[in-house]
N, C-alpha and C positions, 0 to 999 in steps of 0.2 A: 708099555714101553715109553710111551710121551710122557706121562706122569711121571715115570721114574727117573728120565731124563731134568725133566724140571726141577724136583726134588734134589736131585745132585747139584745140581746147577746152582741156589739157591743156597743149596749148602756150602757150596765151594765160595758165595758172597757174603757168608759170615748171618745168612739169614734164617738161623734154625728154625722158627715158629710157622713161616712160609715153607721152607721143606719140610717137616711135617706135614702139612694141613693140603698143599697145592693137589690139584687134580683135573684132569683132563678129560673130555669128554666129546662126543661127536654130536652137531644137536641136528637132525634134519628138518627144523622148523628154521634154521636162518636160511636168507632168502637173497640179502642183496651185502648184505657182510660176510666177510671170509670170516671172521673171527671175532671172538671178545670174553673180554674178563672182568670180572666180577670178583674186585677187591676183598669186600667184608666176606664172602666166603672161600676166597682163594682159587677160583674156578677157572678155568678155560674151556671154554666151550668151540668148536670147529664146525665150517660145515661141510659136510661131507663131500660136497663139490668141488672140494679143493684138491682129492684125491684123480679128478682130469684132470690138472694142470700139472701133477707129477710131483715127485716127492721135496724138490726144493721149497716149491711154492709152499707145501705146506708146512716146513721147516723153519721157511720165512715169518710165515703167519705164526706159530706156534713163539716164534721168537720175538716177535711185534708184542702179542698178548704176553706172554712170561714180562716182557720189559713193563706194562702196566702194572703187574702184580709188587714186581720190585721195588717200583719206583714212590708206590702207594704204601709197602712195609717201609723203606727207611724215613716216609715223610712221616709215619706215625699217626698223629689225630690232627695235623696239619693240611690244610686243603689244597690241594695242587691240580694244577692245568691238565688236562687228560694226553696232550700232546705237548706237555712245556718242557720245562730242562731238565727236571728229574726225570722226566720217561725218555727225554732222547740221552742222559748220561747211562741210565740203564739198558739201553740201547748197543750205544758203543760200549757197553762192556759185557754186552752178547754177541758182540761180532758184527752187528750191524747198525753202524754211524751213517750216519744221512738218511737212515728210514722216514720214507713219506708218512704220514698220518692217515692217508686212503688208498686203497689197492687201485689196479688199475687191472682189474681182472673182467671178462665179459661176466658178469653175472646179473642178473636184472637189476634195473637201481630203480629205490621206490623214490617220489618225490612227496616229502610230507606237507603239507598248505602249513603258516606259519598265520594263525587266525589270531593270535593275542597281538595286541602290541603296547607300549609301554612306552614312556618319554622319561626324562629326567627334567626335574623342575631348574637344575642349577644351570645346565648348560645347551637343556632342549635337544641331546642326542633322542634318535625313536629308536627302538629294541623292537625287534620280530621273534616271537617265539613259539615253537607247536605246542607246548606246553604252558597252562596259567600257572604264574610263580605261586609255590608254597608259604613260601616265608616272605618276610620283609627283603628284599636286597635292592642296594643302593647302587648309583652310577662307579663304576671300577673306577674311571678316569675322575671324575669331582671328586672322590674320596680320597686318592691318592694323592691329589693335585693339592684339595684346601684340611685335609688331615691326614694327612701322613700315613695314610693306607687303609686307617680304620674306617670301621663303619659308621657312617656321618646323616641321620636323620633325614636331615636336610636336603640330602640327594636320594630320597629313597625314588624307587620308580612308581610310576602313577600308570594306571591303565587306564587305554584310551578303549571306547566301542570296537567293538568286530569280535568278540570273542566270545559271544551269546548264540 
């Protein structure tokens, strides 16, 4: 029934690829998240604790993740903020404008240690991260500031010790 809600939903925003594809699922391995989606395959995943909190709540959530899904179809292969203006315009045009970015539900919250960290050689910001970076990526703020948004070498980030 959630799936086919979504589906129509999607459909009705002129997003046929995402209704096709979209689906829903209950996961009871999330633990401190109500919800999430998962773009490249179109997924929302719920956790089933949401069905104490009552049907709105999970309504809410389901509406939160669908806005992720949206907002990642009409950006295309364009990178966008998980919580920035495409996912809050896809938001209000799910009926819910001013959605927080984090629930505010008793459910355990885990605290991850944030062991890497990373400076930028242009302006000496430090980055805390739980995760060591993949790829190259540069200071957001030097890049935007002394090229025009692109990705600028010269700001790439440097790892500092602690992440061993």
């Amino acid at each position: 029934m959630m799936t086919l809600w979504c589906r129509e939903t999607a459909g009705r925003l002129g997003l046929g690829r995402l209704a096709e594809r979209v689906e829903v699922r209950w996961n009871g391995r999330l633990r401190s998240t109500a919800g999430r989606a998962w773009p490249g395959a179109e997924c929302i995943e719920l956790n089933p604790r949401l069905r104490e909190f009552g049907r709105d709540e999970i309504e809410r959530t389901l509406r939160h993740e669908l806005a992720h899904l949206i907002a990642h179809a009409r950006a295309g292969r364009r990178r966008i903020e998980p919580h920035g203006l495409e996912w809050r315009t896809a938001c209000a045009d799910l009926g819910i404008a001013g959605e927080q970015a984090t629930h505010r539900l008793p459910l355990p919250r885990t605290r991850m240690v944030r062991r890497f960290r990373y400076h930028c050689p242009g302006c000496g910001v430090e980055i805390h991260r739980v995760r060591r970076l993949r790829r190259g990526s540069a200071c957001a703020a030097c890049c935007q500031h002394h090229a025009g948004g692109r990705y600028d070498a010269r700001f790439r980030l440097v790892e500092r010790g602690g992440g061993h």
